[in-house]
N, C-alpha and C positions, 0 to 999 in steps of 0.2 A: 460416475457421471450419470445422471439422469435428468429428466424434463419434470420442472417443477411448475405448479401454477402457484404463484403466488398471491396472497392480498396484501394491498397496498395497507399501512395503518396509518401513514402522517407522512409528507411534502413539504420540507421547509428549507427555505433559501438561509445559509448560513455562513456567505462569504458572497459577495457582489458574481451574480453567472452560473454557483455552487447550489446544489441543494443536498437536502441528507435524507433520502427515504427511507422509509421504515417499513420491515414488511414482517409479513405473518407467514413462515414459511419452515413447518418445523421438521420436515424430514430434509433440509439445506441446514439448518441451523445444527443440526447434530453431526451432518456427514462434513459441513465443512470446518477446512483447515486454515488458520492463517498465511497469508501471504497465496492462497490459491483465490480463482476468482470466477466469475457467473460470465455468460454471455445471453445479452437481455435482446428479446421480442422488444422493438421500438415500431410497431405499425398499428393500425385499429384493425378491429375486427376483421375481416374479407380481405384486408388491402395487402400488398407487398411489397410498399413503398416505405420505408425503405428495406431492401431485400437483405439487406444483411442485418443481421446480429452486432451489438457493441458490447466490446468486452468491459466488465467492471471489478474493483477488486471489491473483496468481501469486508467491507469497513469494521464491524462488529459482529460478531457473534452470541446467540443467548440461546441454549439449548434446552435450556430450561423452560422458559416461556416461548419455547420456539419462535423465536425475534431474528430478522436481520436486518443488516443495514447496509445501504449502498451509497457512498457519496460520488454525486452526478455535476459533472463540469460543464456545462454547454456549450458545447463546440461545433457541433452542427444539425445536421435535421433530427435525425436520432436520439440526440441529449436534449435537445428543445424538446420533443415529443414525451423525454421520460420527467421533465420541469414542468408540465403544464399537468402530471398526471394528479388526482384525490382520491384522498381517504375512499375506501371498498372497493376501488377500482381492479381487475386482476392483470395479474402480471404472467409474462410466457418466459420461462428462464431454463440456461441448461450448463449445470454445472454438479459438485463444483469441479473446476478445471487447472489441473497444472499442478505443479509440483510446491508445496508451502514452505515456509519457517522452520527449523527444526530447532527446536531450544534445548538442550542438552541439560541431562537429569544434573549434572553436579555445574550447572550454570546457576549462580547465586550474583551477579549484579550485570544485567544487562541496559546494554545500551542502546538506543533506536534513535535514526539520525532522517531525519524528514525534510524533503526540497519541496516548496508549493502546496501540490496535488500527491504528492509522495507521502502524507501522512494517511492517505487511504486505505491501505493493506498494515499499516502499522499499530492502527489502538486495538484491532484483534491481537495482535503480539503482545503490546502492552493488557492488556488483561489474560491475554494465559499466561504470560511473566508472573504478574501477581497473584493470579489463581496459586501457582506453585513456590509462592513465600518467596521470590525475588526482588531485590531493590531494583529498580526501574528507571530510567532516567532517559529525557526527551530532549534532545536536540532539533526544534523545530525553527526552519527556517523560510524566507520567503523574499520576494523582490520590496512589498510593500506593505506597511501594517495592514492595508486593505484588503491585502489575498494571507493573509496569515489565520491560520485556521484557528476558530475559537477558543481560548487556553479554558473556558470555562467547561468542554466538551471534555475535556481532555482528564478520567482516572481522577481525582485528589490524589490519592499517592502516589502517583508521578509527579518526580524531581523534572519541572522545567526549563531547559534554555534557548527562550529569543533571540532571532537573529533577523535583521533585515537590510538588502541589500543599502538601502539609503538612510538607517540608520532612524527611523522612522518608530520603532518598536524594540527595544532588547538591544544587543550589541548592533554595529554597524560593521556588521563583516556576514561574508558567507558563511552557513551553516559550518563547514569543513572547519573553518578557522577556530571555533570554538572549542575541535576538539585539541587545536594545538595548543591550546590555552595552559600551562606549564602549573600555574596556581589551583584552576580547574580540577587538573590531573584525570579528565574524564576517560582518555584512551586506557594508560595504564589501572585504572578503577577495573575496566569492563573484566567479564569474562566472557561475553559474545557480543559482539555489533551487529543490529540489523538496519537494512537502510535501506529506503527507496528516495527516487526525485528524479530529478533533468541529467543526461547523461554525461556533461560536465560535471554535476556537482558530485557524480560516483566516479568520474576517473580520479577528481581531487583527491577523495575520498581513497582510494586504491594507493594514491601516492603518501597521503597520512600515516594509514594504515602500515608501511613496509617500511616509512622513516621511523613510525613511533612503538615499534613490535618487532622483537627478533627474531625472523622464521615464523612468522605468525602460520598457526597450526590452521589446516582445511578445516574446516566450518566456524571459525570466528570470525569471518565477518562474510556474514550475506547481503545478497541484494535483491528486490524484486526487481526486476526492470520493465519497463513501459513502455509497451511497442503499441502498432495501432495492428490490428489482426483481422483477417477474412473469413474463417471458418472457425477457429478455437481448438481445435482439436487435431494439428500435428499435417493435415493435407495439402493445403494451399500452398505449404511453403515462405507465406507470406510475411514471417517473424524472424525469420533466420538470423543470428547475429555470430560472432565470430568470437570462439572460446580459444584456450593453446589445450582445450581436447577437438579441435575441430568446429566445423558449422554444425549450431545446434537452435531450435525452434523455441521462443520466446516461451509458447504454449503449451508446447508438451512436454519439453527437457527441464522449461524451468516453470514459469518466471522466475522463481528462488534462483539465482547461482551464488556459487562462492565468490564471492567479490575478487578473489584474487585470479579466477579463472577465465576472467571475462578479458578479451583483449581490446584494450579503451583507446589506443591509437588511432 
């Protein structure tokens, strides 16, 4: 964990509210992991408005050109403040944070399952999947073709599947459904699932998982999960969520958990 300045390289709105910045940030770019994530300076210069930090996951990774990417939702002062931001502009960041992905050296076809906003912490996975000669395959889902994130963003070799709640784009069922999809066979295909979204669409998800896998082994299916946070790093308390190993902090202990660990009740 360290305090990054970053340069902004490009701001473009890429879903009605969304945008995907780009940043020039190359000692972030090498130290992070997927599924870990930054908490961003959202104020001007002098000011302290707003006082907190917003956490964001690390959309991309390019260690090579030292590139990153952040994709930004606007939700309130904070995300407005980082949607209004341009090119050369610098960035105050301090990460990266939390616990990531962990893809498993003899993992050869993995699967990544995306609610919304939940395809944020996922195309970093999806490109070290490929980096490491993995088949890859996308279960992306969403309420409306209109919040469905760009499939053109999205790897060429990534195997993609649409989903949307009203049927709008791709099948007409929730993401989950897809993967009960018997013809598909994308559950029994995997050798690890990873998945973030809405915390329905991960207990679904949880209940897939233990009908369609027998004993399904600890680290085949992760999840990041999506809280809103105060500080980032483990003090506030403020991310707490409830495992069957106990209360454990969004921030510190994960965001990654093992999907089966997480108690969804």
């Amino acid at each position: 964990m360290a305090l990054f300045n970053a340069t902004i390289l490009d701001n473009a709105p890429v879903m009605p509210g969304t945008y995907l910045l780009r940043l020039q940030a190359p000692e972030l770019a090498r130290a992070g992991r997927p599924g870990q994530f930054v908490m961003v300076r959202c104020a001007d210069e002098g000011s302290a408005d707003p006082l907190l930090r917003r956490p964001l996951a690390l959309h991309r990774l390019e260690p090579g050109p030292g590139r990153v990417e952040l994709l930004v939702r606007v939700v309130g002062r904070g995300t407005a403040w980082l949607a209004v931001r341009r090119a050369g502009e610098p960035l105050d960041i301090l990460g990266p944070l939390g616990r990531g992905f962990s893809i498993e050296h003899k993992t050869r076809n993995l699967l990544l399952v995306a609610g919304g906003m939940g395809i944020a912490p996922l195309l970093a996975a999806a490109d070290e999947g490929l980096a490491r000669g993995c088949a890859v395959t996308l279960v992306l889902g969403a309420r409306t073709q209109g919040e469905l994130y760009p499939p053109a963003l999205i790897p060429p070799p990534v195997e993609v599947h649409l989903a949307t709640d009203d049927g709008s784009c791709g099948q007409a069922c929730l993401a989950t459904a897809v993967l009960e999809d018997a013809a598909l066979g994308l559950l029994p295909w995997a050798d690890q699932v990873l998945a973030c979204g809405p915390r329905p669409m991960l207990a679904a998800l949880a209940a897939v998982v233990r009908a369609g896998r027998l004993r399904p082994r600890a680290g085949f299916a992760q999840v990041a999960l999506e809280s809103a946070m105060a500080c980032g790093v483990g003090v506030c308390l403020g991310c707490v969520v409830r495992t069957h190993k106990g209360l454990q902090r969004v921030c510190e202990d994960g965001p990654v958990f093992d999907l089966l660990d997480v108690v969804w009740e």
